[in-house]
N, C-alpha and C positions, 0 to 999 in steps of 0.2 A: 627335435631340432639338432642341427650337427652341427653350427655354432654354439659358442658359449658368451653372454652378454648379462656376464654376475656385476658388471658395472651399473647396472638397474637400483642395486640396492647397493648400500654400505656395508662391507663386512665385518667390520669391528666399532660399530654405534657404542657397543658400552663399552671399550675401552676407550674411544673419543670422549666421551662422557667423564670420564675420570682425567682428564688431562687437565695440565695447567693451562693459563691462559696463553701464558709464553708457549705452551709447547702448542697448541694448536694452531701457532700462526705456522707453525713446520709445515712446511708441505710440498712436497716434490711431486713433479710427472716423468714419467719415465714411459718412450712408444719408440718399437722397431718393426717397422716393415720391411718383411724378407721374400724376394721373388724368388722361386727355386723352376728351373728348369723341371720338366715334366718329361719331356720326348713324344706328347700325344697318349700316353698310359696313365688310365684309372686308377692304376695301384696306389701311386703317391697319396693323392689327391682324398681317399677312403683310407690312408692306415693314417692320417692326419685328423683324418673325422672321427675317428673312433677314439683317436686319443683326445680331444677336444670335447669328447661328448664324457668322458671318465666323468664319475659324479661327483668324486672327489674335488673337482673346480669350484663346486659351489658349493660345501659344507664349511661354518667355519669352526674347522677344528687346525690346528699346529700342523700334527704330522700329514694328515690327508691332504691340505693344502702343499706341503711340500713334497709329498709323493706325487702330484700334480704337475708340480711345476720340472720334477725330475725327467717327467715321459715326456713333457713337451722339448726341454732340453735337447735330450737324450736322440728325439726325432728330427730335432732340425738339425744338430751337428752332425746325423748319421746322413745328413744329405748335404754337408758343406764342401764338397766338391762338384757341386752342381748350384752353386748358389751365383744368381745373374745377379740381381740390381738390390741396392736397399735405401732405407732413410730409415733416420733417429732421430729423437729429440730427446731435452733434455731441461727440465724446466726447474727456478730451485725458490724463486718470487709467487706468494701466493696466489695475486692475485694472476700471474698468466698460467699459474696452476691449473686451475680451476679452468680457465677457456681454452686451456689446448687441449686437456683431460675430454672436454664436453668436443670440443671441434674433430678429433680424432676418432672418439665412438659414433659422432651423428654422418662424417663423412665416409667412414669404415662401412656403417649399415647400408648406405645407403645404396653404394658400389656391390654390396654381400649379394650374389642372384640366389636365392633361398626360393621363388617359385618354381613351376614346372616350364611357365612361359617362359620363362628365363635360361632353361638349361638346354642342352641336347642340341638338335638342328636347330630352336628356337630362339634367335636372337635378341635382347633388349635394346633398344635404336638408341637409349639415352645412353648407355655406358657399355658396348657391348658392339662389335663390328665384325667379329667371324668367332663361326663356334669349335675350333679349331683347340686343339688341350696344348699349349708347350708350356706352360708355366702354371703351377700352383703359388698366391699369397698368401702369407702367414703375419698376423700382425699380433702383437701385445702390447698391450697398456697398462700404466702401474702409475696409482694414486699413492702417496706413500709419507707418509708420516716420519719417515728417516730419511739421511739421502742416498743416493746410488752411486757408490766412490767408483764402478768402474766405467762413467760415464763421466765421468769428472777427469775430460780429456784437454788438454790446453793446445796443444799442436795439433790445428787445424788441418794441416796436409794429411793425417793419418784417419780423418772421420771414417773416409769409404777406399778401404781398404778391409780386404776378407780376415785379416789377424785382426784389427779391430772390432769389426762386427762379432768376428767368434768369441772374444773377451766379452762383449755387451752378453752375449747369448748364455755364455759360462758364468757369468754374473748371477745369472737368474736364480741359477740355484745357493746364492749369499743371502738372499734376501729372507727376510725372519718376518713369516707369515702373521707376525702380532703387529708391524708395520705395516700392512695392509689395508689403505681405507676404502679404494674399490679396484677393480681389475677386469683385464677382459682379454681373449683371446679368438681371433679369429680368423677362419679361410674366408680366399678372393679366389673366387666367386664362392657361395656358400652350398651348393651340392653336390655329392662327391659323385654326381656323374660329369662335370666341369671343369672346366681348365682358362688358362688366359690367353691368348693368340697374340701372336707377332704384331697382327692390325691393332689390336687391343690397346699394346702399350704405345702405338705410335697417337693415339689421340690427346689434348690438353690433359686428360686427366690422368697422366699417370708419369707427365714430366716432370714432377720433384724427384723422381726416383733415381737415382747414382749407380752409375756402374763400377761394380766393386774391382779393386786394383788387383 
């Protein structure tokens, strides 16, 4: 698989186990979708997969989980001059924890073209209008047991602007892999012979998306 969907399981069940009861009602979401221009080249779209595919996303150990989340880092900022459109959220109430966590991975999958009919000349009719590459998406999501101060932005005019985004991204690596209760990381469309076309973004389902300042 060249997504990664460790949001399946809980990574830290026995450290939840040990929490108080106060501390379990914590609970944060944390999701950034990042369009990055492609130009019509593979290359993007496969050194993304290969980092997504690292095995360290799914072990849960401290340092490998943070060695993880450095190369994802590390690859989107190395392409933040080619960054088109995004959305974030940012959730700190349990209970819409929990359904934005669940609404973000089932509608993430669902848009992910992970078959063969899905990729190349072959187009999917439900989410999919020309097979054309100019953009690869990149999404993360973070269940989180602490909260995410660099997301904990009060001035609204600054959400979608590219220095905001880059802080959201530079963040990632603050994050103390023991606050982890599930996560996920994932390309749009999900095989690296794909991309997302100009048609593509122009349908309902991809008008949340913000063009960065």
């Amino acid at each position: 698989m060249v997504t990664r969907r460790s949001w399946l399981q809980s990574l830290t069940e026995n450290v939840k186990g040990a929490l108080s009861s106060d501390d379990k009602e914590k609970v944060y979401f944390f999701g950034l979708q990042l369009l990055i221009r492609a130009f019509g080249e593979d290359t993007l779209r496969a050194r993304f997969a290969e980092v997504i595919a690292d095995p360290d996303g799914a072990l849960e150990d401290v340092a490998a989980k943070r060695r993880y989340l450095k190369r994802i880092v590390a690859l989107m900022l190395d392409q933040e001059a080619y960054w088109s459109q995004a959305f974030w959220d940012y959730k700190t109430k349990p209970d819409e924890t929990e359904a934005e966590f669940e609404a973000w991975t089932a509608e993430i999958s669902a848009i992910t073209a992970t078959e063969h009919e899905e990729v190349g000349t072959e187009v999917d009719g439900a989410y999919r209008l020309s097979s054309n590459k100019d953009y690869v998406g990149i999404t993360v999501v973070f269940k989180l047991n602490a909260p995410y101060p660099p997301a904990e932005i009060e001035d609204e005019t600054t959400y979608w602007t590219s220095t905001t985004v880059a802080k959201l991204v530079r963040g990632l690596l603050l994050i103390n892999p023991d606050t982890i209760l599930a996560d996920g990381v994932f390309i749009t469309p999900g095989s690296s012979e794909d991309g997302l076309s100009e048609e593509d973004l122009l349908t309902g389902g991809w008008s949340y998306l913000r063009v960065l300042n």
